[in-house]
DRENSEBA-151827 format. One record per atom (N, C-alpha, C): chain; residue number from 0; x, y, z; atom name. Coordinates in pm, whole numbers. Example, Ala and Ser with C-alpha at 12.3 -4.5 7.8 and 13.67 -1.06 7.14 Angstrom:
2
+-------+--------+--------+--------+--------+------+
: lumke : drenpa :   east :  north :     up : tise :
+-------+--------+--------+--------+--------+------+
:     A :      0 :   1319 :   -569 :    780 :    N :
:     A :      0 :   1230 :   -450 :    780 :   CA :
:     A :      0 :   1320 :   -330 :    780 :    C :
:     A :      1 :   1285 :   -225 :    708 :    N :
:     A :      1 :   1367 :   -106 :    714 :   CA :
:     A :      1 :   1290 :      3 :    787 :    C :
+-------+--------+--------+--------+--------+------+
***
This chain:
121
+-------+--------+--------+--------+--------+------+
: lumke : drenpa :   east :  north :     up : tise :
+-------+--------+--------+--------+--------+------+
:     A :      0 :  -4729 :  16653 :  10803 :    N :
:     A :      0 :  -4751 :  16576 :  10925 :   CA :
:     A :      0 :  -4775 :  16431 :  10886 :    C :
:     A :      1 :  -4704 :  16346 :  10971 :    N :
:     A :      1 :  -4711 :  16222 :  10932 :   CA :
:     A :      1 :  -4858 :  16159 :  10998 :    C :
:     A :      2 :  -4905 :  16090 :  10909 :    N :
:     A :      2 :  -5069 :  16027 :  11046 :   CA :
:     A :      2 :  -5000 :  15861 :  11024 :    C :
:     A :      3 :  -5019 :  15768 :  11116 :    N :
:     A :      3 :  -4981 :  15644 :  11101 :   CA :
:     A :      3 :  -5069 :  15587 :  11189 :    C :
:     A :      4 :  -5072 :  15447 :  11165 :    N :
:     A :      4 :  -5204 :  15368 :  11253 :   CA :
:     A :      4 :  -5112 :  15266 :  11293 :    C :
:     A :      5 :  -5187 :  15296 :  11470 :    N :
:     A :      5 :  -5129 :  15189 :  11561 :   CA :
:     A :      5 :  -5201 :  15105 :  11615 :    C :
:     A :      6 :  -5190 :  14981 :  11591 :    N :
:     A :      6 :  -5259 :  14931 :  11636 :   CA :
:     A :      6 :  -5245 :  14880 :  11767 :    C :
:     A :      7 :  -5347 :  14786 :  11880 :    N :
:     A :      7 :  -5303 :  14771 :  11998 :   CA :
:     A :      7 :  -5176 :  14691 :  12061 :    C :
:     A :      8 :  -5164 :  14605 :  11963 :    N :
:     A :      8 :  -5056 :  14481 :  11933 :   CA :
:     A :      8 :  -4961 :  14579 :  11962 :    C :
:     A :      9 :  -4894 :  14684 :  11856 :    N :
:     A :      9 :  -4786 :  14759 :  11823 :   CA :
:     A :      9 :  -4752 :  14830 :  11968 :    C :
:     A :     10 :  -4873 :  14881 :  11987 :    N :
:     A :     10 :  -4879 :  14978 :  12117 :   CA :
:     A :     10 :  -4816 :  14923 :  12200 :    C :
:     A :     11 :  -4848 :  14794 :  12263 :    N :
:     A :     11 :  -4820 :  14691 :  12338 :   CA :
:     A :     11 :  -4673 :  14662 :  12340 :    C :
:     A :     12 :  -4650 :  14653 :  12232 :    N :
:     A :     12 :  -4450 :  14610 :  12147 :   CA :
:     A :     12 :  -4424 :  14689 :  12219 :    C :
:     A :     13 :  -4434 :  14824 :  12169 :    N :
:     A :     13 :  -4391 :  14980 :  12172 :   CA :
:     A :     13 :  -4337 :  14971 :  12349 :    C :
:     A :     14 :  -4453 :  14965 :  12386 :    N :
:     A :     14 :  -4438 :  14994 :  12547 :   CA :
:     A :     14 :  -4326 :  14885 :  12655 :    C :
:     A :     15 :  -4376 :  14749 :  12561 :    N :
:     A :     15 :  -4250 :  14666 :  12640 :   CA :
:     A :     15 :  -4081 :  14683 :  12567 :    C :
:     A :     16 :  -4056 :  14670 :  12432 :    N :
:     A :     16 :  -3951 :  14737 :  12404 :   CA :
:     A :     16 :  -3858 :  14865 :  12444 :    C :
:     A :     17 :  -3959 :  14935 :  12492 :    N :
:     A :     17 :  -3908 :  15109 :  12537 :   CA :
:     A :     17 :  -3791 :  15035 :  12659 :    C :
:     A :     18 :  -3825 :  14942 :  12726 :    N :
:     A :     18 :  -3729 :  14914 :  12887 :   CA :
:     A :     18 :  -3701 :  14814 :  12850 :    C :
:     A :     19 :  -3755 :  14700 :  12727 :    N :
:     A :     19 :  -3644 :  14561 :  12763 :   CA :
:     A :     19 :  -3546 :  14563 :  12674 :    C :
:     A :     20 :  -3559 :  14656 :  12555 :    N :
:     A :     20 :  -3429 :  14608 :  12455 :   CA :
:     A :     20 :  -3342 :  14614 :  12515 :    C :
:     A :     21 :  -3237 :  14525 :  12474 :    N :
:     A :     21 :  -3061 :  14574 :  12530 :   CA :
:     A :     21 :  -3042 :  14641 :  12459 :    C :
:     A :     22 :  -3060 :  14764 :  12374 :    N :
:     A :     22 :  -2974 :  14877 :  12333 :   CA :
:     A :     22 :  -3025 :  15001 :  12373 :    C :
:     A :     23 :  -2984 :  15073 :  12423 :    N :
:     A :     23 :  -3053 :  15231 :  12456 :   CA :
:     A :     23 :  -3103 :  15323 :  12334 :    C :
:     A :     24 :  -3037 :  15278 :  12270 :    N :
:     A :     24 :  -3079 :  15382 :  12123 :   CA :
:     A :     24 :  -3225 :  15316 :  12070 :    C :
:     A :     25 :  -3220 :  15146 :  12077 :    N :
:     A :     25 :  -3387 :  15159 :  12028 :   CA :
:     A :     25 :  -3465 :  15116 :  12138 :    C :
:     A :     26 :  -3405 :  15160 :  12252 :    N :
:     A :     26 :  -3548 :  15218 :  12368 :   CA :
:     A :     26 :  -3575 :  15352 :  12352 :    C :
:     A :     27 :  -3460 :  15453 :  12263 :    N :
:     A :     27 :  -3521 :  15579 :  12288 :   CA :
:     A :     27 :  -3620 :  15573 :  12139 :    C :
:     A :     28 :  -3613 :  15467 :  12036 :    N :
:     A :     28 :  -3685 :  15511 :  11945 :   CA :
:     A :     28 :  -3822 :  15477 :  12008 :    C :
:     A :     29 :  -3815 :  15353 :  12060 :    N :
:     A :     29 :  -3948 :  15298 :  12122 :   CA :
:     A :     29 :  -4018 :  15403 :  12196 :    C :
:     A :     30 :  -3978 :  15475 :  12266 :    N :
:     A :     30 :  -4036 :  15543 :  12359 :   CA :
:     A :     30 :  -4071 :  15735 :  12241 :    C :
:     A :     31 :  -3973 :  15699 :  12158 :    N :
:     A :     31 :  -4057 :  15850 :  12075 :   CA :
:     A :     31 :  -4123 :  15777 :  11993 :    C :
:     A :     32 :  -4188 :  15683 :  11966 :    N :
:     A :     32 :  -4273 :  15649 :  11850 :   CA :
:     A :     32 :  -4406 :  15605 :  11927 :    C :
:     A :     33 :  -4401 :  15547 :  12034 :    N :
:     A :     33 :  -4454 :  15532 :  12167 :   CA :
:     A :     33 :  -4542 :  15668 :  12212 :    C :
:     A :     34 :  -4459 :  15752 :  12249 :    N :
:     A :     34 :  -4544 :  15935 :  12269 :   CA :
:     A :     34 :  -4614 :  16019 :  12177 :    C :
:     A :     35 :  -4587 :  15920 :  12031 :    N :
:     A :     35 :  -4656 :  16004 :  11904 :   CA :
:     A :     35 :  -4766 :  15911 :  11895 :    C :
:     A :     36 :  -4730 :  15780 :  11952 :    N :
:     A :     36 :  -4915 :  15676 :  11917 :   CA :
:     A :     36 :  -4994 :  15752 :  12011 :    C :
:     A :     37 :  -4980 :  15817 :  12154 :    N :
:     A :     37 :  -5040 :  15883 :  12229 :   CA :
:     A :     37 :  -5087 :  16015 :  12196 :    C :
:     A :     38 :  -5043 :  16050 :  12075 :    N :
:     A :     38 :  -5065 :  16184 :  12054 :   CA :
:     A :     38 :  -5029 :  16288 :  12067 :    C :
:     A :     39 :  -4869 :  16295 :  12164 :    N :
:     A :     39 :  -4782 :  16389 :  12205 :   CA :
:     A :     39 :  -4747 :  16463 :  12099 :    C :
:     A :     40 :  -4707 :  16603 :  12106 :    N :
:     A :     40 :  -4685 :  16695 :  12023 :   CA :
:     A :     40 :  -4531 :  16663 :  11994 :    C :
:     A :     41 :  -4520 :  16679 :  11825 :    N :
:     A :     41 :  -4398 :  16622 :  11769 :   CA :
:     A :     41 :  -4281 :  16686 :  11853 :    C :
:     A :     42 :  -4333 :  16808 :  11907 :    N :
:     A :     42 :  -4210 :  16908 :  11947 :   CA :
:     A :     42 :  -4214 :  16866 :  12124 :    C :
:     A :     43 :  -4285 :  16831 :  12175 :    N :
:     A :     43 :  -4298 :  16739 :  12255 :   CA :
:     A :     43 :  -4219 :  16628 :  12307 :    C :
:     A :     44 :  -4240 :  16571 :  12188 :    N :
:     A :     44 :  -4148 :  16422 :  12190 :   CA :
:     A :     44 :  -4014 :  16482 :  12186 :    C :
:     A :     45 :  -3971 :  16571 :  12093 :    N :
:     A :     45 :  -3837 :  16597 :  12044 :   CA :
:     A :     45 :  -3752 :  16648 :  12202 :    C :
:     A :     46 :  -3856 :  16703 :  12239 :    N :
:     A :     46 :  -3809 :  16784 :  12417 :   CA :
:     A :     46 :  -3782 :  16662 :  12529 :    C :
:     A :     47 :  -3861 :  16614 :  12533 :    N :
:     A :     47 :  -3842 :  16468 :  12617 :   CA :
:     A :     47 :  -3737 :  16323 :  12575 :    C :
:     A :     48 :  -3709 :  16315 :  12440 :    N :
:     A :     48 :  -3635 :  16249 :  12449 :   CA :
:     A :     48 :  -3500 :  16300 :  12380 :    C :
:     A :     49 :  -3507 :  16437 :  12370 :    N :
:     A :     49 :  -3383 :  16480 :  12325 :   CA :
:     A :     49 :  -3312 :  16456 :  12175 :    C :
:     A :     50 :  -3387 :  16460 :  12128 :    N :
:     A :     50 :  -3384 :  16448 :  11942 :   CA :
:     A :     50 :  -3418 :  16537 :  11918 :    C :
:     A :     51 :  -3362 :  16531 :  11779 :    N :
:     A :     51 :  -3415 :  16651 :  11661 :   CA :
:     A :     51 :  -3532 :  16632 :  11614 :    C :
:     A :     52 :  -3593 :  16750 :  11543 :    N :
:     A :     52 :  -3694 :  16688 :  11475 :   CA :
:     A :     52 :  -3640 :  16601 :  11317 :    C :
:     A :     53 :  -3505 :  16609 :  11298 :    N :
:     A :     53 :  -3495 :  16522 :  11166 :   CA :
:     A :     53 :  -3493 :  16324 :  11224 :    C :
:     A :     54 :  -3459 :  16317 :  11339 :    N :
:     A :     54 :  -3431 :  16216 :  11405 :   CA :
:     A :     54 :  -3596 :  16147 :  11456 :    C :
:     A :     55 :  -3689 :  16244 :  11494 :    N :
:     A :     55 :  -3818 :  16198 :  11517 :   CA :
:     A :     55 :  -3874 :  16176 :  11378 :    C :
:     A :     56 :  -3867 :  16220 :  11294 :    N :
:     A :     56 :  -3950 :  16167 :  11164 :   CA :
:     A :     56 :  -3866 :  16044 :  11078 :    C :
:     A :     57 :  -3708 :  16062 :  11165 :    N :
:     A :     57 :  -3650 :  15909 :  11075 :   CA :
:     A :     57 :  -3703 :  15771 :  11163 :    C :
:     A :     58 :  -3716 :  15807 :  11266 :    N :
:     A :     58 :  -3805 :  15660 :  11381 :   CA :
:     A :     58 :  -3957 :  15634 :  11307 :    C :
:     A :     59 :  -4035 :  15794 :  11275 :    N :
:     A :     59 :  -4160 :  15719 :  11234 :   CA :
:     A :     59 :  -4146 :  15677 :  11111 :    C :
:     A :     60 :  -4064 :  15705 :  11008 :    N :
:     A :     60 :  -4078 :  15677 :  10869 :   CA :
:     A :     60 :  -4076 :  15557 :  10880 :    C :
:     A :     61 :  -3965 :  15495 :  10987 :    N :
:     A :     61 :  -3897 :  15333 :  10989 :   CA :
:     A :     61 :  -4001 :  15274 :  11068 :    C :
:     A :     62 :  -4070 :  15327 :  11146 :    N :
:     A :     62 :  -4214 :  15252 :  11192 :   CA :
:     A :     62 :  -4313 :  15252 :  11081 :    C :
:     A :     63 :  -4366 :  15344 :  10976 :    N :
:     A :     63 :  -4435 :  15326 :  10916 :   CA :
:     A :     63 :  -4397 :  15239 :  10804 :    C :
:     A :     64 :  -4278 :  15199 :  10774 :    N :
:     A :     64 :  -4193 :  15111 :  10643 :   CA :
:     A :     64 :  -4215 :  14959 :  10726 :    C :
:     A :     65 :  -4162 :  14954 :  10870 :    N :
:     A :     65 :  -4155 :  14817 :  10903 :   CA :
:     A :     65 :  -4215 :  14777 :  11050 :    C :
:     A :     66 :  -4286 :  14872 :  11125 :    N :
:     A :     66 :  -4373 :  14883 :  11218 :   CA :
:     A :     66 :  -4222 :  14828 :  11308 :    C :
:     A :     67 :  -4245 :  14785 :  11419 :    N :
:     A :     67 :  -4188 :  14781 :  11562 :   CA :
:     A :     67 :  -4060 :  14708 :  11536 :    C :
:     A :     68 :  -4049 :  14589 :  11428 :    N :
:     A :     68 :  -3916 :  14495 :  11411 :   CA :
:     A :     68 :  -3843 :  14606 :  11327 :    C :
:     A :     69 :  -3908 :  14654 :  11214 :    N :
:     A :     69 :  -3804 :  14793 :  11201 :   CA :
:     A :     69 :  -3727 :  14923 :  11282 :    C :
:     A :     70 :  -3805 :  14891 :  11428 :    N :
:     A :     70 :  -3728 :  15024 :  11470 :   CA :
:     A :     70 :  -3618 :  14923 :  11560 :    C :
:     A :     71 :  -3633 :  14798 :  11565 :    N :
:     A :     71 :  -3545 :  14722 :  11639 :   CA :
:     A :     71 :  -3405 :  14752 :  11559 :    C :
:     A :     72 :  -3401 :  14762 :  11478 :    N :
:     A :     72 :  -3291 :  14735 :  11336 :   CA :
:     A :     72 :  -3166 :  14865 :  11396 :    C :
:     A :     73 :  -3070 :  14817 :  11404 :    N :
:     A :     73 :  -2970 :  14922 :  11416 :   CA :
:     A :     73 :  -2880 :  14899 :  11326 :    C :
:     A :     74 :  -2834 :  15076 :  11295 :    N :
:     A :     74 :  -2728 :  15042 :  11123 :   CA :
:     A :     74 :  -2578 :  15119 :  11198 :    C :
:     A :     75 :  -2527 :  15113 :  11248 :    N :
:     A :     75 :  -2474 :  15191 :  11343 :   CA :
:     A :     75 :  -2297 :  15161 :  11255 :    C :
:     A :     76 :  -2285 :  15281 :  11182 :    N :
:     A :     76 :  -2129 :  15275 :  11133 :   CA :
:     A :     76 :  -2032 :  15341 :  11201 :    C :
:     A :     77 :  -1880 :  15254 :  11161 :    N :
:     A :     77 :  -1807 :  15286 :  11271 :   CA :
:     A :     77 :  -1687 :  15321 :  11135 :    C :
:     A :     78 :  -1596 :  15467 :  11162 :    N :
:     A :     78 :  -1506 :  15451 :  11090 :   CA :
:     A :     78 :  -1387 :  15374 :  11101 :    C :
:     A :     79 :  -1367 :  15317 :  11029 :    N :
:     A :     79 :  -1244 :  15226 :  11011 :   CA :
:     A :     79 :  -1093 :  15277 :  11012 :    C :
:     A :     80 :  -1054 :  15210 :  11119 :    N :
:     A :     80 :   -889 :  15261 :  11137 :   CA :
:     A :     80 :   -806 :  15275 :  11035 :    C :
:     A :     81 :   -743 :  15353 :  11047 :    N :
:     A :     81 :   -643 :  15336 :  10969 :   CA :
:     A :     81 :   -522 :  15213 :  10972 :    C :
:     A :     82 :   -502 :  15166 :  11112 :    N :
:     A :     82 :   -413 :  15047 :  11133 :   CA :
:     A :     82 :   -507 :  14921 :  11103 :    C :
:     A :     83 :   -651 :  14894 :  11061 :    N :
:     A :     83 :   -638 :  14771 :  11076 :   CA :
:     A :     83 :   -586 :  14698 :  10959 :    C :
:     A :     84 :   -502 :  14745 :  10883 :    N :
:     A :     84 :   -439 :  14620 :  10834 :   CA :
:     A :     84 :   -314 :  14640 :  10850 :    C :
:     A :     85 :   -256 :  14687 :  10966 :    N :
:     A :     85 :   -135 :  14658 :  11071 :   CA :
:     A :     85 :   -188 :  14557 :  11176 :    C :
:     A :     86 :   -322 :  14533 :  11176 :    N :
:     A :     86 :   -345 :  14477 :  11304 :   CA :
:     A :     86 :   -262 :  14352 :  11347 :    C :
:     A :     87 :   -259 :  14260 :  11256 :    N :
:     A :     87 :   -153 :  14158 :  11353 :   CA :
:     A :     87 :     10 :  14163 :  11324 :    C :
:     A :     88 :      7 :  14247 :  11273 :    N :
:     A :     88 :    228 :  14298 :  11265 :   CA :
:     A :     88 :    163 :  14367 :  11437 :    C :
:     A :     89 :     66 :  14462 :  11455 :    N :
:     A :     89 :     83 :  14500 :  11564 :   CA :
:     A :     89 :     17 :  14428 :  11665 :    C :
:     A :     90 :    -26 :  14359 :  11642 :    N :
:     A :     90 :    -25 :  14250 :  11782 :   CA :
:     A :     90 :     85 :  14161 :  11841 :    C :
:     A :     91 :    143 :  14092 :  11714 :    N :
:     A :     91 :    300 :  14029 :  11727 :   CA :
:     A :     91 :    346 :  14129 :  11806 :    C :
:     A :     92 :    398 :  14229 :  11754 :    N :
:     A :     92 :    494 :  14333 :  11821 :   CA :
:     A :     92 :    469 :  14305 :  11991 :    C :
:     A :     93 :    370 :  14369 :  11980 :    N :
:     A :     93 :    311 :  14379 :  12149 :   CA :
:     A :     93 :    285 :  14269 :  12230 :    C :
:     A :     94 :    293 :  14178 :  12166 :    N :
:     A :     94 :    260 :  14065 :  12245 :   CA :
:     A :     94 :    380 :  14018 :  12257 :    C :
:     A :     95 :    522 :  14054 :  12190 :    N :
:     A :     95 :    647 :  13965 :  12183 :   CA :
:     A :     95 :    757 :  14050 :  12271 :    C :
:     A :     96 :    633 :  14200 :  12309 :    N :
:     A :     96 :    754 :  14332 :  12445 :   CA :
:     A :     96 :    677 :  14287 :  12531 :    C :
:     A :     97 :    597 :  14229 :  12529 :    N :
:     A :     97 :    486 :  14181 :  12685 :   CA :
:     A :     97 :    590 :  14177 :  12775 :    C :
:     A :     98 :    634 :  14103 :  12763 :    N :
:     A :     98 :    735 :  14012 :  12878 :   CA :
:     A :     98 :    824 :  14128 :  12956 :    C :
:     A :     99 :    887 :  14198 :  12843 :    N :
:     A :     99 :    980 :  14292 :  12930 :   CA :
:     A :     99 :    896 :  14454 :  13059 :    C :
:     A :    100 :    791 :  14395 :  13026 :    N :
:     A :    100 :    746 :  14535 :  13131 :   CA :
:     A :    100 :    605 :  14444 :  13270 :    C :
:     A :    101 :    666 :  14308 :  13242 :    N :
:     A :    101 :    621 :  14231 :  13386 :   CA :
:     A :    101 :    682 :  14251 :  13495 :    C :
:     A :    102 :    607 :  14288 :  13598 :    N :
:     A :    102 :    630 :  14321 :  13695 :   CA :
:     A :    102 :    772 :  14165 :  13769 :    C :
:     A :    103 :    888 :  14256 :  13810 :    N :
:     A :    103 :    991 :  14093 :  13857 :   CA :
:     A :    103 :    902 :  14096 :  13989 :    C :
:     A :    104 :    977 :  13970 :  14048 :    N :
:     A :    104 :    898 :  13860 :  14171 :   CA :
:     A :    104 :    997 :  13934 :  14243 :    C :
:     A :    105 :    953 :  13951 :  14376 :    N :
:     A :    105 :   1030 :  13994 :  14503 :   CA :
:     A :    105 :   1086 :  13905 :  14560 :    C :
:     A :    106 :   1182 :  13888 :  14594 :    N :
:     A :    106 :   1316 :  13806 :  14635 :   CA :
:     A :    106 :   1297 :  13763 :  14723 :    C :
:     A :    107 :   1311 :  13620 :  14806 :    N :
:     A :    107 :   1243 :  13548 :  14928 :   CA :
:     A :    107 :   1347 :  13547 :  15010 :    C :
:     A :    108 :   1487 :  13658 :  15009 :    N :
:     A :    108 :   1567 :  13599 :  15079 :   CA :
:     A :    108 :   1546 :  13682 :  15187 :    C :
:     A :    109 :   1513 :  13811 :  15219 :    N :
:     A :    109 :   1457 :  13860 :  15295 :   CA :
:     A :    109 :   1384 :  13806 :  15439 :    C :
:     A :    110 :   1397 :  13816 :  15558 :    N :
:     A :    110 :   1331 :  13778 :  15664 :   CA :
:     A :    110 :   1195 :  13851 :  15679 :    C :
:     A :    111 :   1114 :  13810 :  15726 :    N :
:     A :    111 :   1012 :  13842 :  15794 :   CA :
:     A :    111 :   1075 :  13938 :  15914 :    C :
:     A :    112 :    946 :  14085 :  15970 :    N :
:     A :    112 :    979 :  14116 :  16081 :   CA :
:     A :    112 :    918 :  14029 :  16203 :    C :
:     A :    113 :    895 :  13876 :  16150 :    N :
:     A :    113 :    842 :  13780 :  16279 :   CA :
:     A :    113 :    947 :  13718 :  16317 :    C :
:     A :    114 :    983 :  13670 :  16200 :    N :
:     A :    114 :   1152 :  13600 :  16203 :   CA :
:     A :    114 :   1300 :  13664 :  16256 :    C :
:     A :    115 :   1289 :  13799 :  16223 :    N :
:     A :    115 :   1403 :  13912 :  16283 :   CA :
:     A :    115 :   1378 :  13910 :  16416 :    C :
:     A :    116 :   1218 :  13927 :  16477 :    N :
:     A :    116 :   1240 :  13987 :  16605 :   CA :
:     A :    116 :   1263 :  13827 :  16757 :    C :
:     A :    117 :   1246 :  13713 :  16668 :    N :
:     A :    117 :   1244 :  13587 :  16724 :   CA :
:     A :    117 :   1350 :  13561 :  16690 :    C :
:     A :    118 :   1452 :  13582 :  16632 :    N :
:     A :    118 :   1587 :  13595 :  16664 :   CA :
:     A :    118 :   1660 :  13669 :  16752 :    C :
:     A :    119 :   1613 :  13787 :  16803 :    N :
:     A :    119 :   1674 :  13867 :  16896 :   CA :
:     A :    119 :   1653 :  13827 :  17003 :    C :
:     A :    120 :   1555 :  13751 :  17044 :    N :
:     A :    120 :   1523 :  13728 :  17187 :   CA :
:     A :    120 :   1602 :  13598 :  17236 :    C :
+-------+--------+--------+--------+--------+------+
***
């Protein structure tokens, strides 16, 4: 069991971070590291915010390593395409068929049915 000390400052972080970060992922850490300064049962937290328990002890480890600017920290990897180093042969490409799938302009030679029916009369 992890024990960690919070102080009121942190608490304070904790509680305004949970709703102002712009990222959802570290409002949900805020808010499980947040329910464990309260004392909530680890299995608790894990139920309410929908984590594992390997995922609740990687938020407190990173609170206890770097307190509140550490749980701000996102490492978030993305796998890498396989085209990006086609990327601009394939942008040329696509940008040089643009043209042929623009919608054509509708032809003005056409009357109006205001103009047709003010001719008949």
């Amino acid at each position: 069991m992890l024990k960690l000390e919070y102080s009121r400052e942190a608490v304070e972080a904790l509680r305004y971070w949970r709703f102002h970060h712009p990222h959802p992922l570290v409002q949900l850490k805020m808010e499980g590291v947040l329910l464990h300064s309260q004392g909530v049962l680890n299995e608790q937290i894990q139920h309410i915010c929908g984590i594992s328990k390997a995922t609740l002890y990687r938020y407190l480890h990173a609170y206890q390593e770097g307190g509140v600017e550490r749980l701000k920290e996102l490492h978030l990897h993305r796998q890498e395409s396989a085209l990006v180093h086609q990327r601009t042969t394939l942008e040329e490409h696509f940008r040089t068929r643009w043209d042929r799938f623009q919608p054509k302009p509708i032809p003005k030679h056409r009357k109006s049915s205001k103009q047709r029916n003010s001719s008949r009369a």
